[in-house]
VEXGU-921707 format. One record per residue (C-alpha): x, y, z. Coordinates in steps of 0.05 Angstrom, whole numbers, padded with zeros to 5 digits, always signed. Example, Ala and Ser with C-alpha at 12.3 -4.5 7.8 and 13.67 -1.06 7.14 Angstrom:
<recs>
+00246-00090+00156
+00273-00021+00143
</recs>
This chain:
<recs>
+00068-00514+00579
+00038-00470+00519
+00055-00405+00546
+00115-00382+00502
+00174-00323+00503
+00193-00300+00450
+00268-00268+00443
+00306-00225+00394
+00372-00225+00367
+00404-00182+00327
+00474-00203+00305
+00518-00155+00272
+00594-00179+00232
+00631-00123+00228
+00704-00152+00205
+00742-00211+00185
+00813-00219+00197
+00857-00276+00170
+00915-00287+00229
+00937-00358+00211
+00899-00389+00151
+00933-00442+00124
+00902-00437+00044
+00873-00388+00004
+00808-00395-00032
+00737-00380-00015
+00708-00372+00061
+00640-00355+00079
+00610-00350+00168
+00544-00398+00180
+00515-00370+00251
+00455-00405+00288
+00418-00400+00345
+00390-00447+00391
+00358-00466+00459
+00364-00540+00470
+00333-00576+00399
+00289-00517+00382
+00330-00465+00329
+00324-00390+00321
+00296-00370+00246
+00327-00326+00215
+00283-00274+00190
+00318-00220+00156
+00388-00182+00141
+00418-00123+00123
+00482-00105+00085
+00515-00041+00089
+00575-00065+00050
+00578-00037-00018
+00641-00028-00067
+00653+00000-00128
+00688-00057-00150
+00655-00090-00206
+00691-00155-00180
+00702-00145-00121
+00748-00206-00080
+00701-00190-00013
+00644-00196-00045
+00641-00265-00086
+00569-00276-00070
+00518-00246-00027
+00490-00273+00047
+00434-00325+00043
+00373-00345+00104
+00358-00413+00103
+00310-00445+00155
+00355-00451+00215
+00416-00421+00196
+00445-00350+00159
+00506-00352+00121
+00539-00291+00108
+00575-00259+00036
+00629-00313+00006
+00701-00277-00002
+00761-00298-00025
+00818-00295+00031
+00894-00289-00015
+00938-00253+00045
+00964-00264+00113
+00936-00207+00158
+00890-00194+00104
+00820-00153+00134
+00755-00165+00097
+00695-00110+00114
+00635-00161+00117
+00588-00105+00153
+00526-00148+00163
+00469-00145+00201
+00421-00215+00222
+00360-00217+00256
+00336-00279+00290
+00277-00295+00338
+00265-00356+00378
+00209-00377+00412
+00215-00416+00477
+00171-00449+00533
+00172-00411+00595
+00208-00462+00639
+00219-00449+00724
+00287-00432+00723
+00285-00384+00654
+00337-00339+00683
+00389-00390+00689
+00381-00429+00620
+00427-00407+00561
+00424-00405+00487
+00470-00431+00444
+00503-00381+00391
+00545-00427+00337
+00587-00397+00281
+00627-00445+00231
+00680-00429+00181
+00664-00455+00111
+00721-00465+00054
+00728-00485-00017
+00789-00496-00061
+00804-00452-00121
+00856-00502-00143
+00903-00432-00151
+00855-00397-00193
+00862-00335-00141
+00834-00279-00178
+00763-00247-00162
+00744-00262-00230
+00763-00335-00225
+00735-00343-00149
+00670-00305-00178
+00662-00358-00236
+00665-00421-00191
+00621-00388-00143
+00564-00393-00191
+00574-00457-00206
+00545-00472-00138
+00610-00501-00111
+00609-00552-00053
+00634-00517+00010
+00676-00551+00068
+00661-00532+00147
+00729-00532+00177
+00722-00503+00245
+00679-00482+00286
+00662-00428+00349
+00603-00430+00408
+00584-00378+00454
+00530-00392+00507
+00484-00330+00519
+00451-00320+00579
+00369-00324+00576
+00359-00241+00575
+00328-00229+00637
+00330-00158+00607
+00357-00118+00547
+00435-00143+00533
+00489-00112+00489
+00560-00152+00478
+00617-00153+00435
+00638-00221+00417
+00699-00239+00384
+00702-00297+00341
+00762-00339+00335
+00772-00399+00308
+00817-00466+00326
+00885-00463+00320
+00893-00492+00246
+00848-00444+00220
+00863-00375+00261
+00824-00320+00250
+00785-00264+00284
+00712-00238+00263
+00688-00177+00301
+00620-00187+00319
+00565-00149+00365
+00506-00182+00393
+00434-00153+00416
+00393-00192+00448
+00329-00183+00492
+00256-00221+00512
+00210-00180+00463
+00137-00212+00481
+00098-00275+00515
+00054-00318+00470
-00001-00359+00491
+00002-00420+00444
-00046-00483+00450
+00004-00544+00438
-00044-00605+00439
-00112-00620+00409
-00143-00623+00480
-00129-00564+00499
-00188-00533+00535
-00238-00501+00469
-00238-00440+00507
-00170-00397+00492
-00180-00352+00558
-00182-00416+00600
-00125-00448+00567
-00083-00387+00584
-00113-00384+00653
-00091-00457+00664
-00014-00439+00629
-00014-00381+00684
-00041-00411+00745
-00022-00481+00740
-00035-00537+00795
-00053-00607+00797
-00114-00600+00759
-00114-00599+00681
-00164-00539+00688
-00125-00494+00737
-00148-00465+00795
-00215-00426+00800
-00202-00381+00855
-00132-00339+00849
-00125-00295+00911
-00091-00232+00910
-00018-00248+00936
-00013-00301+00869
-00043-00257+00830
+00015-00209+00843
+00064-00256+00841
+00052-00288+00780
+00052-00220+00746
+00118-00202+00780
+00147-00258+00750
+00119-00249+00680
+00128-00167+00677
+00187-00147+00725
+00233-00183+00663
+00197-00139+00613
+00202-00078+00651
+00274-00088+00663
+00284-00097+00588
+00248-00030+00578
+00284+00014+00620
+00354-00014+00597
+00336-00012+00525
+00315+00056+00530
+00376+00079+00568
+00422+00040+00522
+00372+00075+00460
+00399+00147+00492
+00474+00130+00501
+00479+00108+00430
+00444+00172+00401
+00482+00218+00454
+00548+00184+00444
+00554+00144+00381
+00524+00203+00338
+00545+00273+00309
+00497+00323+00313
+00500+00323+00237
+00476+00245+00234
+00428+00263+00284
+00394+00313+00245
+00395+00270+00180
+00369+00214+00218
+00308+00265+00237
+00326+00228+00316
+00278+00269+00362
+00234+00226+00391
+00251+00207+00462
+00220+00148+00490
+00177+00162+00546
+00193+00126+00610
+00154+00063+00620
+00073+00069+00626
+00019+00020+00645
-00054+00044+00657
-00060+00094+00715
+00011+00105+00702
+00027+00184+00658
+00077+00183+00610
+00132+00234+00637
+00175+00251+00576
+00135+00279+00515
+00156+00261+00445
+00181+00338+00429
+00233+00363+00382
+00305+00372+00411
+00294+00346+00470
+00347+00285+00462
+00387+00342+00496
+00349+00339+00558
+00359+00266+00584
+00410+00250+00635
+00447+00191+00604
+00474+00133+00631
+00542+00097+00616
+00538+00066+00546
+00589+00007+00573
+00551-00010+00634
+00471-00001+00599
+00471-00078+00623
+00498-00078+00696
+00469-00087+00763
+00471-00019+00784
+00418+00004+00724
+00344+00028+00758
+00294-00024+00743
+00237+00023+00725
+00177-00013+00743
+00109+00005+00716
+00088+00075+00759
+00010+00046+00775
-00013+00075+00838
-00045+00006+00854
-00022-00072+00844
-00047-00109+00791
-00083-00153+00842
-00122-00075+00855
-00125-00059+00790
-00171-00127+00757
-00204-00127+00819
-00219-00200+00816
-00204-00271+00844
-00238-00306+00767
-00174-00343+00735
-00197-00331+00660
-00205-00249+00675
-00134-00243+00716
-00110-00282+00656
-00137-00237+00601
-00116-00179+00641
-00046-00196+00652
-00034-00211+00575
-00058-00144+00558
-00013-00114+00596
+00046-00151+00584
+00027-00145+00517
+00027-00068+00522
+00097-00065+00554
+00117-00115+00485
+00090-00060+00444
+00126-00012+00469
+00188-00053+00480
+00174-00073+00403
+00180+00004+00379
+00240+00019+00412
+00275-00034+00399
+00257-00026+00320
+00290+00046+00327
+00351+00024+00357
+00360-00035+00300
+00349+00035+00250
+00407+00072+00277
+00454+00017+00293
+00483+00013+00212
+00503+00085+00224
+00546+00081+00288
+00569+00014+00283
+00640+00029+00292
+00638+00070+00343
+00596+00017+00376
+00651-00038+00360
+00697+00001+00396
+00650+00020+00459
+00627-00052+00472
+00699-00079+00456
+00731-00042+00510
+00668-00061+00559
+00687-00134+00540
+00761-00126+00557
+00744-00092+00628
+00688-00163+00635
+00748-00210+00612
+00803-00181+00660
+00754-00182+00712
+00746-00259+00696
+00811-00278+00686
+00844-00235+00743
+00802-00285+00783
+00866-00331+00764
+00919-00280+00791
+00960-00275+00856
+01001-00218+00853
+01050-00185+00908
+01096-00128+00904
+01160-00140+00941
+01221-00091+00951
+01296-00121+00963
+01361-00112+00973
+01379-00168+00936
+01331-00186+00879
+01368-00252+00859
+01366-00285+00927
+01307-00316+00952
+01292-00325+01025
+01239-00387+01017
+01286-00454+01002
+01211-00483+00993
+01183-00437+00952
+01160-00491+00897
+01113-00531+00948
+01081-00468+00974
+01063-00446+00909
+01018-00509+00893
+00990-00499+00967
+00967-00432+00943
+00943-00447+00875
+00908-00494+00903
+00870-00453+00950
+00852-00410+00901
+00818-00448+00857
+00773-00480+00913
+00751-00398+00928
+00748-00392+00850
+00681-00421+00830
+00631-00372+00860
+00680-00311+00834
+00681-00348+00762
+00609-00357+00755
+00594-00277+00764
+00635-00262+00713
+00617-00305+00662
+00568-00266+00622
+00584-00287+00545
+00624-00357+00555
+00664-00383+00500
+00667-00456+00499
+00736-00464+00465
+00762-00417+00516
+00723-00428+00584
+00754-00413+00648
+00735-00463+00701
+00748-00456+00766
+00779-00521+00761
+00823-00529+00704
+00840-00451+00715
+00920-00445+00704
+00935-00398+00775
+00995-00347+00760
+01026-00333+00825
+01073-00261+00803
+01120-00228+00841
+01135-00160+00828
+01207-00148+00862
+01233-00075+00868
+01308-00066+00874
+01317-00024+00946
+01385-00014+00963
+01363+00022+01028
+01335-00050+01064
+01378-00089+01107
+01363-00162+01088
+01311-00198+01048
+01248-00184+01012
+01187-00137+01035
+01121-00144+01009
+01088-00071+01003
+01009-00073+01011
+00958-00013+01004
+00963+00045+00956
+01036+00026+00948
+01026-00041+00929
+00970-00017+00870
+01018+00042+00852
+01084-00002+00838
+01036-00062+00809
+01018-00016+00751
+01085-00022+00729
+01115+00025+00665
+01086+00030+00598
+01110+00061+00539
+01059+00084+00483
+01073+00110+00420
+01064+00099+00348
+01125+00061+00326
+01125-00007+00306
+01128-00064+00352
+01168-00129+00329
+01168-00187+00381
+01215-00238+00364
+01191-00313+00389
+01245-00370+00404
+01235-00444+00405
+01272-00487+00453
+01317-00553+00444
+01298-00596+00384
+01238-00553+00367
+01209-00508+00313
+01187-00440+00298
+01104-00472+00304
+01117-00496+00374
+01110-00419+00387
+01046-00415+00330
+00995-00412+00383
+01028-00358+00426
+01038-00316+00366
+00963-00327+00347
+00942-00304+00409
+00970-00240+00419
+00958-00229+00336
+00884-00222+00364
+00891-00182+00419
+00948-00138+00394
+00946-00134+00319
+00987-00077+00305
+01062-00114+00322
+01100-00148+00280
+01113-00224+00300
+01176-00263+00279
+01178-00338+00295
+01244-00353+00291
+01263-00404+00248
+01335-00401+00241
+01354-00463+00287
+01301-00504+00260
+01346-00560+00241
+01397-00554+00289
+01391-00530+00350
+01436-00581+00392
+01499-00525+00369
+01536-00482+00428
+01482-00424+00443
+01532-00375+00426
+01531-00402+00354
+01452-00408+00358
+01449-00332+00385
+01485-00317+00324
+01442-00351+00280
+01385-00311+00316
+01414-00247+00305
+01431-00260+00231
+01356-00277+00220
+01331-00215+00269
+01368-00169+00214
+01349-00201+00157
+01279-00199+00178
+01280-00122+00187
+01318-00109+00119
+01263-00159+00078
+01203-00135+00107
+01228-00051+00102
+01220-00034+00177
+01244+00033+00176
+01217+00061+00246
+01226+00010+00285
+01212+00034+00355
+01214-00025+00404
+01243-00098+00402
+01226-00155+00456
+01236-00234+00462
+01195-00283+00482
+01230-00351+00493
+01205-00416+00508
+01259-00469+00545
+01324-00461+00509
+01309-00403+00478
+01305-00352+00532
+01386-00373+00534
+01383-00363+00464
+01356-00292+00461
+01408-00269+00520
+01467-00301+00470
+01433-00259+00415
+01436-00191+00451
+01506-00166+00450
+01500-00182+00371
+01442-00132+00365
+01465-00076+00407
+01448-00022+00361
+01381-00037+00380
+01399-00033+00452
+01349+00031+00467
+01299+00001+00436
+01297-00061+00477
+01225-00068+00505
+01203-00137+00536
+01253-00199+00555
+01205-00260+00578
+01217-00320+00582
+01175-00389+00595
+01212-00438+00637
+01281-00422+00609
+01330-00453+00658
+01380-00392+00660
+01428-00421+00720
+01425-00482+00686
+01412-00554+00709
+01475-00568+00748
+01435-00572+00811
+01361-00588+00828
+01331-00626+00773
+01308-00692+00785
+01345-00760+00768
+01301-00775+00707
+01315-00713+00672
+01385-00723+00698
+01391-00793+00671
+01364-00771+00599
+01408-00710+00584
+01466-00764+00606
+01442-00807+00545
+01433-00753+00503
+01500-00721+00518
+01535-00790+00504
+01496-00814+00435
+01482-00749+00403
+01543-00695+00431
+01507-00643+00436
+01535-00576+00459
+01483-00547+00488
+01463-00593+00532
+01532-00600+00558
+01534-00524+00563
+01470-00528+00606
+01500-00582+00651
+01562-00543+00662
+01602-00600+00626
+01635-00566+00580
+01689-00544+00614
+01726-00572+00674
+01724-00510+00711
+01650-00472+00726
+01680-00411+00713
+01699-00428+00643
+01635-00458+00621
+01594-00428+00566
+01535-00408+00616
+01573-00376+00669
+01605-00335+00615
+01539-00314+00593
+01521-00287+00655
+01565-00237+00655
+01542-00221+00585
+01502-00152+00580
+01436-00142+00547
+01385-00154+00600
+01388-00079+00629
+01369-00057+00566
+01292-00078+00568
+01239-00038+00605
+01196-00110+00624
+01245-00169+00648
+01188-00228+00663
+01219-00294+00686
+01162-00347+00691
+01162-00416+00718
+01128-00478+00749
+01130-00523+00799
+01112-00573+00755
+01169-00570+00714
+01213-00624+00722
+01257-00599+00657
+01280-00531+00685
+01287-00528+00759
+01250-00475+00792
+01304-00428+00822
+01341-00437+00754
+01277-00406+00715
+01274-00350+00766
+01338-00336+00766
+01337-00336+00840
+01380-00373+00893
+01364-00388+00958
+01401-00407+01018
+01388-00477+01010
+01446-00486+00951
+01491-00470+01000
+01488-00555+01020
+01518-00561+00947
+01585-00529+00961
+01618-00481+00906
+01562-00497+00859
+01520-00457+00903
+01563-00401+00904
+01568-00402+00827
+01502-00403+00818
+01483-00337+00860
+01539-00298+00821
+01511-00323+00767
+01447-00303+00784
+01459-00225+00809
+01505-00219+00744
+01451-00236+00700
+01398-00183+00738
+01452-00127+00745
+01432-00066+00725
+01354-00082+00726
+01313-00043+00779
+01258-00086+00769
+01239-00163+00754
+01167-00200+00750
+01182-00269+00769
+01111-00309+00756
+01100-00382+00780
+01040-00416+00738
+01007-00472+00773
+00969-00517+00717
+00906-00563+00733
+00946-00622+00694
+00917-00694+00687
+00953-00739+00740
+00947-00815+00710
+00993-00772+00647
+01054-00803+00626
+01080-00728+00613
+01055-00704+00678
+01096-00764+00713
+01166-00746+00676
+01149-00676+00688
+01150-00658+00616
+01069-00627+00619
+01090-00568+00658
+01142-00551+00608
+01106-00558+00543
+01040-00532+00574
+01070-00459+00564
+01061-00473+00501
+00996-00506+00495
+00949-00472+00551
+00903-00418+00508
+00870-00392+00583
+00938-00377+00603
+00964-00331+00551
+00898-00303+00547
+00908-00279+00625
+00977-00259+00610
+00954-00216+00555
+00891-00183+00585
+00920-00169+00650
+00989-00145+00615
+00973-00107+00563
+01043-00058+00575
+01090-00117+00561
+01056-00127+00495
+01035-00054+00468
</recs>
């Protein structure tokens, strides 16, 4: 096939943020393009980053093109949280063969991370020296991105992160449309004559020299298929052209920029242009949406001929249809080719306010996407700590499973810009099951599920905005660290950068004491953490515990109640709160059993209720009746069926009717259970369903739905898109 399209990109950095970097020294972004083997060139860039710095540590070196591949400025990274302004602009074009399924074949966009040692030599001036020496730089992670083939003009943010050892964030935009069609001859015996060559690209068939008669009804069709893409592009880029001067602009930039001229609507021949290029008149259009210039519901403006092309050539001869068509389409480039040349020219000056437009539009695409993973009900009840289903574990699985067999069509429309680190499947899709329960002292008996407006108006749930700073406090769990939490606290670092994060660290080395001793320790480091780091308005506190530690935070509160109306977001992963006297499974059983008899440790006695003779004198039922969990505005609970570690009701703090079969145990455990919830008017209780592997060793002992809290990126991804008030 010699017939060719030809598409441009136009990739824009804006910032670099260092999350989670393990070393300082020298970092620099390679991006590349490609479509199968064949690689977009890079063909120019732009820089609007300028300091007066003489030596400047963001600004080591300047961006380089090579033949395949752009890397961008070198800058020297010293400081956690640190921002670098890299404000560049690459241009790339690619030229592809026209293939029968164009619309549904991808590009692939690649960035990599690059790193040298400075061997402590830190300074700018010391970083600026090596750097001409023509050091040897390191890749060290990588990102991909699979672009849709443009079937017309596209606009994107896309956010860059990298693995978990090497966590950061690059703000990036992306611009990307099919700009022309090229005829180009790719073997020696192709036909002498050019116009028959193309006519044989257009019209092929069996024969090497095409067909000689083209009737009318593949005439049109062919140059449907060739122009209606083009056209598209047109009428989007223009709109998208509009928004950006309308919305992005002052009237100030807009007069400096001398930005009068209006692009006429579409023309072909026999077609008038209707908008005139005069002054001012910018004023005059009727603009579209800015965040949805690339939607479904955008006009297709199709050229305005009064007659089909099939009319207009006026002939059934394959090499004058072909030279026909090419003008035309070739016309439409042109004018595609102008406007797209003054959008590139005004894009430097608004290109924050464009970060922040297309960044929002990408949040809306990626809640869409990952509420696909979502099951949420709003329930009223007298009693929020009992729960009426005894089987409530096994019906979750049946649903999760149902949903992600209805998943995969949903998935697929959603998935625009897909990042391949992160991709949600509709297989491997985590399903969160939540449960919304309202405390309603006014109902007779058990739980009612509210649907309609009154389901949507209670699902929205409260959120408190203000200015103040944020600290969220994360807690390991029995014999872990402050990293197992690393990649939670990474993940809401990018979506939610203005909180302060403390991984708790303080029971490290020992966290087999009581948990009244390692809620002390907590407290001791939460106040030490405040005083070191100056936090002076600090307006709102919450917890996030993993395991053990969500009965670590609650032994922590009644230590920190100054901070009591400040209390914000209690949420804990799997924490078995009633404990594990009842309902876990003889495994687990049999382990803690060793444990308790070679080691001694406290806690696990204190979680087995073996620390006392009497229930009511054990450490946990004490706790219970400890206060602290009134104080927060967002108590989530979550759990999983495929948690063998915690048992279900215990990380729900719910009891059904079922314990009853275990005696005075079961009645222990619901006082225990309403004690803990007093106070609260409401409580999300979320069951997560995981796609884990089955022939798993962890999966079998039930350990891989504990530690997959931990570990599963799509999952706190979906908790922090489609939650955005717990972590504000």
């Amino acid at each position: 096939m010699s017939l060719r399209c030809i598409v441009e990109f136009s990739l824009h950095l804006d910032t670099f943020r260092n999350i989670d970097l393990f070393h300082q020294g020298l970092y620099k972004i390679r991006a590349s393009i490609q479509k199968n083997t064949v690689f977009a060139y890079p063909y120019n860039n732009l820089s609007r980053y300028s300091s007066q710095v003489l030596t400047d540590p963001h600004n080591i070196a300047s961006s380089k093109l090579e033949e395949t591949y752009l890397d961008s400025r070198t800058f020297l990274v010293r400081y956690f949280d640190e921002i670098v302004k890299i404000d560049e602009i690459y241009y790339f074009r690619i030229e592809v063969e026209v293939e029968k399924n164009m619309q549904q074949s991808q590009f692939l966009l690649r960035f990599e991370l690059y790193f040298t040692d400075l061997n402590g030599k830190v300074t700018p001036e010391e970083a600026k020296d090596i750097a001409e020496k023509q050091i040897t730089f390191d890749k060290v992670s990588s990102a991909e991105f699979l672009l849709r083939f443009p079937t017309s003009f596209q606009s994107m943010f896309v956010p860059i992160v990298f693995d978990d050892n090497h966590c950061c964030l690059i703000n990036g935009l992306m611009h990307y449309l099919l700009l022309d069609y090229k005829f180009r001859p790719l073997f020696l015996n192709w036909p002498s004559d050019v116009t028959e060559g193309l006519a044989s690209a257009l019209f092929r068939s069996n024969h090497k020299s095409g067909r000689e008669y083209i009737g009318s009804s593949l005439t049109d069709t062919t140059y449907s298929k060739f122009m209606t893409p083009l056209s598209k592009t047109y009428a989007r880029l223009r709109e998208y052209y509009l928004s950006v001067v309308q919305k992005c602009l002052t009237e100030t930039q807009r007069h400096l920029l001398q930005l009068y001229y209006v692009p006429p609507i579409l023309s072909l021949p026999g077609s008038p242009i209707h908008i005139p290029n005069q002054p001012n008149c910018v004023e005059m259009i009727s603009l579209g949406n800015l965040n949805d210039s690339d939607s479904d519901s955008v006009s297709e403006e199709r050229p305005g001929s009064t007659h089909r092309f099939s009319q207009r050539v006026a002939s059934h001869d394959a090499k004058k249809i072909a030279t026909c068509m090419m003008a035309e389409l070739s016309m439409v480039s042109g004018q595609i080719f102008q406007l797209w040349h003054r959008l590139q020219e005004i894009i430097p000056t608004c290109s924050d306010q464009l970060v922040n437009v297309l960044r929002e539009k990408y949040n809306v695409g990626k809640r869409q996407l990952l509420s696909t993973g979502l099951i949420r009900k709003v329930l009223r009840s007298a009693d929020i700590g009992l729960l009426a289903d005894p089987n409530k574990a096994d019906h979750c699985k049946i649903i999760a499973s149902n949903k992600r067999k209805n998943n995969v069509d949903t998935i697929e429309r959603h998935n625009i810009l897909i990042e391949k680190s992160f991709e949600v499947k509709a297989g491997s899709q985590p399903i969160l099951i939540e449960e919304f329960y309202i405390h309603d002292r006014t109902l007779p008996s058990g739980p009612m599920e509210l649907c309609g407006a009154a389901s949507n108006f209670f699902a929205r749930d409260i959120r408190r905005r203000d200015a103040s700073t944020h600290l969220v406090v994360l807690v390991h769990g029995f014999q872990g660290s402050s990293s197992d939490l690393r990649i939670i606290k990474n993940m809401l670092c990018v979506s939610f950068p203005n909180n302060l994060y403390l991984c708790a660290s303080s029971n490290d080395k020992d966290s087999e004491s009581s948990i009244y001793v390692l809620g002390k320790r907590l407290a001791d480091e939460i106040r030490d953490y405040l005083k070191e780091n100056c936090v002076l308005s600090l307006g709102r506190v919450s917890f996030i515990g993993h395991s053990l530690g969500g009965l670590i935070i609650r032994a922590a509160l009644p230590l920190i109640e100054e901070f009591s109306d400040r209390m914000h977001l209690f949420m804990s992963f799997s924490s078995p709160h009633l404990g594990i006297i009842e309902g876990c499974s003889k495994l687990i059983r049999a382990g803690l059993w060793v444990l308790n008899n070679l080691k001694r440790c406290e806690s696990l006695k204190q979680l087995s209720f073996t620390d006392s003779l009497k229930i009511e004198e054990c450490a946990l039922y004490k706790l219970a009746y400890e206060k602290g969990c009134e104080w927060f505005t967002h108590m989530v609970v979550m759990s999983s069926p495929q948690d063998l570690y915690s048992p279900h009701y215990s990380a729900r703090i719910e009891v059904h009717e079922g314990l009853n079969k275990y005696g005075e145990n079961g009645d222990y455990l619901r006082k225990m259970a309403r004690k803990i919830i007093e106070g609260r008017e409401r409580i999300h209780r979320i069951d997560v369903d995981f796609n884990l592997p089955t022939n798993n060793f962890d999966n079998w002992i039930g350990r891989a739905g504990h530690i997959e809290f931990l570990e599963n990126h799509i999952f706190m991804k979906t908790l922090a898109y489609l939650h955005p008030e717990f972590f504000e």
